[in-house]
N, C-alpha and C positions, 0 to 999 in steps of 0.2 A: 504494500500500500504506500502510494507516494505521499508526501503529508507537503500543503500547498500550499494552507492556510492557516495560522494559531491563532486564538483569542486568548491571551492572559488574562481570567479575571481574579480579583486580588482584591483584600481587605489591608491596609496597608498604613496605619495612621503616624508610622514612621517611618515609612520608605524605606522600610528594611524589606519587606515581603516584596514587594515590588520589587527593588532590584534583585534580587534572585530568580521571581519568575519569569520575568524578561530575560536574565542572561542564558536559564534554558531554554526560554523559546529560540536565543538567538542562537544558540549551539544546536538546536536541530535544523537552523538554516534556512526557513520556508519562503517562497514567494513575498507573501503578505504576513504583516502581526498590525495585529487591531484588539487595544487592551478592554477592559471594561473595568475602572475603578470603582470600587463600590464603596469608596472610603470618604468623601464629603457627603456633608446631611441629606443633599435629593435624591442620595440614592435611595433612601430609605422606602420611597413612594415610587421609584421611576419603574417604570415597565418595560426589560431588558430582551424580553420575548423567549423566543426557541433557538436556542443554538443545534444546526444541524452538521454540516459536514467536516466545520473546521475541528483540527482538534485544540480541543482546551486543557489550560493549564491555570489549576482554579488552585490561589494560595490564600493562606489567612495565618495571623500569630496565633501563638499557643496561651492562653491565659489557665494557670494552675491548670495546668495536666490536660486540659479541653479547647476545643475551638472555641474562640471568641464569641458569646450569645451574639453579639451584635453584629458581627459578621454572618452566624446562621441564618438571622431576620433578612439579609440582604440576600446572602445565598440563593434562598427562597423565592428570589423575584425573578429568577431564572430558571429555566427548562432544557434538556434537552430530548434529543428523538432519537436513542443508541447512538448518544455521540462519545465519541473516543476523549478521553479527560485523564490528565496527570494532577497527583491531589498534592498540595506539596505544605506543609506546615514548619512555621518560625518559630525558636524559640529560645528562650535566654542562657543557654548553658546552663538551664537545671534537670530538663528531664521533659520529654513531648507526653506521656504517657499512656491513655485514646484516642489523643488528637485526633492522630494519622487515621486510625481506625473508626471515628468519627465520622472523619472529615469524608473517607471513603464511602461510609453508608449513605450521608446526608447526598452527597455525588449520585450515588446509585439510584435513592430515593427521585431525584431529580432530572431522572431520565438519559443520567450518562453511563458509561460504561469507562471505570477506571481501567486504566491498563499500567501503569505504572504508580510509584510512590515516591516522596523524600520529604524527610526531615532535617533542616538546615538548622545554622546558630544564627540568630542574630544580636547585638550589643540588649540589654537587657534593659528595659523600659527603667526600672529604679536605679540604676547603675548610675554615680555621680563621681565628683571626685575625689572622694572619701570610699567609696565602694565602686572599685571598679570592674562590674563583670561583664565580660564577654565584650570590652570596652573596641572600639574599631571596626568590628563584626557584622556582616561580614568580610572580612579582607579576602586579598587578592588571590588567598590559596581556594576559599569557600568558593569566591566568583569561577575560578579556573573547573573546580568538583560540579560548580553549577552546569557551566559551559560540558563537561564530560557528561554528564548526566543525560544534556539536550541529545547529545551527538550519539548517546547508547540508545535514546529514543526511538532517534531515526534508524537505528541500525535494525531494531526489534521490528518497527514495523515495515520496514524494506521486507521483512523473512516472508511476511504473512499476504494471504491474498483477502480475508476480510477478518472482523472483528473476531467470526467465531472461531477463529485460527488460534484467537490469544487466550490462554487461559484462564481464571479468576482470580484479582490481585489479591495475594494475602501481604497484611502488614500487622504489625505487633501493636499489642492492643489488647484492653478486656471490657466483656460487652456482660454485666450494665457496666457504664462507662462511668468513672469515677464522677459522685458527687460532688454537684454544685453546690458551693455553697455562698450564699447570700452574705454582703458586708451591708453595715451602715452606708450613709451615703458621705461621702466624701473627695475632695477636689484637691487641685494644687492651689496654693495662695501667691499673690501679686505682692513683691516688693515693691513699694511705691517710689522709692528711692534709685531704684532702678530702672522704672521704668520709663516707657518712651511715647507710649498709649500709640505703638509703631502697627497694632492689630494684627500683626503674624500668629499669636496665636488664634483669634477668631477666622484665620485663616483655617488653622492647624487642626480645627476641632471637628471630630465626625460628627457628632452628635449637637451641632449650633449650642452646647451648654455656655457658650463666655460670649460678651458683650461689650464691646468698649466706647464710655463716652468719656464723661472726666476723669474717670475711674475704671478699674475691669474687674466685673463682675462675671462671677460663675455660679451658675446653678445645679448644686452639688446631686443633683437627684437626676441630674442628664449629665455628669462624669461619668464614663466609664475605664477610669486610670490607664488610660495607651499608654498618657505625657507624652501625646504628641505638640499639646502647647510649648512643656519643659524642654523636647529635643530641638525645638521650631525657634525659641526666645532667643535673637542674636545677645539681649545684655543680660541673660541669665537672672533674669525678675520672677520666672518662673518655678516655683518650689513645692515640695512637698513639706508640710510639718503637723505630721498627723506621726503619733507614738505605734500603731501599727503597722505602716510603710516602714518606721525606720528599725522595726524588730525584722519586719520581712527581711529588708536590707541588711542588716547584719546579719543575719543567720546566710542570706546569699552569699556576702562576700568572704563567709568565715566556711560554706562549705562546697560552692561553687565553683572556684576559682580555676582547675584544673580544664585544660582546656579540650572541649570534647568535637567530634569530626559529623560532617554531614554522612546521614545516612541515605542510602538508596534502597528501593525496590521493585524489581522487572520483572 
């Protein structure tokens, strides 16, 4: 099967997930790549239709051991018709857990036909200058594993002359799938002193939670902690100081630190 066409679709509120999807698509080489970001607020309502013949390479981060809720809710707005999909999940150098195996089912549910897997690193959402994990991530070796990955792709479905050729992906994983569990509601806070009211992160936010007029305001009840504001803020006004982020954080950086390689599966 010649592969003509990719669609990366991506949940991505750090552009971490996103450059990995794309560097696979681009190591499998295709004619055409045409993304579908699902990561600023309109996705939330937008109507993405039925993906048919391209294949897709549908990414999202790992939040505690699971696919991102808020990425499933987008997921959701898409279809496809036994379309070919690479499922591919981000995560902080702690551990993907179900993701992958999530991410697979919810894929399948949705009318695709996974055929391949991977689980990537990328720099870790709470990761600052005091706790640095997975800090740079993906670097150049991850992009290169990416790029290898794309190019095993194309080689798997070069073998085959249609979908029923490829077998059913198995990826690690345990179903029921580790419970969610529900936090308080809470946000990163605005150093005022720092700030520039520059609106990058009312840029930065999937969820429209922040506001900037004289002041920026966040509405802790539409956070859903990416810190895509935090990685987006060029004068680092953007903080966490919430006593459970910085337990999280320490215990990351105290047992995290060792550095772990992207996973694949074909």
């Amino acid at each position: 099967m010649d592969i003509r066409s990719i669609k990366p679709v991506f949940f991505s509120p750090t552009e971490t997930t996103a450059k990995i999807v794309i560097k696979i698509a681009q190591g499998i080489n295709p004619d055409i790549i045409t993304g579908i970001n699902l990561t600023p607020p309109g996705a939330r309502s937008q109507d993405f239709g039925q993906l048919n013949d391209e294949l897709t390479i549908i990414g999202t981060p790992v939040y505690a051991g699971r696919v991102s809720p808020e990425a499933v809710r987008r997921l959701r707005r898409i279809k496809g018709n036994n379309t070919p999909a690479v499922v591919v999940v981000v995560y902080g150098n702690r551990d993907f857990e179900d993701a992958l195996l999530e991410l697979r089912d919810i894929a399948t549910e949705l009318g695709f036909r996974p055929i391949a897997g991977g689980a990537f690193i990328g720099e870790h959402s709470y990761s600052n200058e005091t706790a640095q994990i997975a800090v740079g991530r993906p670097d150049d070796q991850d992009m290169e594993a990416a790029k290898r990955f794309g190019e095993a792709i194309k080689g798997k479905m070069s073998e085959v002359s249609t979908l029923d050729d490829i077998p059913a992906l198995h990826v690690p994983g345990n179903f029921p799938y580790k419970k969610w569990v529900e936090r308080d509601a809470m946000a990163p806070v605005t150093v005022e002193s720092l700030c520039t009211l520059c609106a990058e992160c009312v840029a930065a936010c999937p969820t429209a939670a922040i506001t900037v007029a004289d002041s920026v305001a966040t509405a802790e009840n539409e956070c859903i902690r990416c810190c895509g504001c935090i990685k987006k803020c060029p004068t680092g006004a953007r903080k966490w100081e919430n006593a459970w982020i910085d337990q999280v954080r320490k215990w990351l950086n105290e047992n995290c630190r060792q550095r772990k390689e992207p996973q694949i599966y074909l």
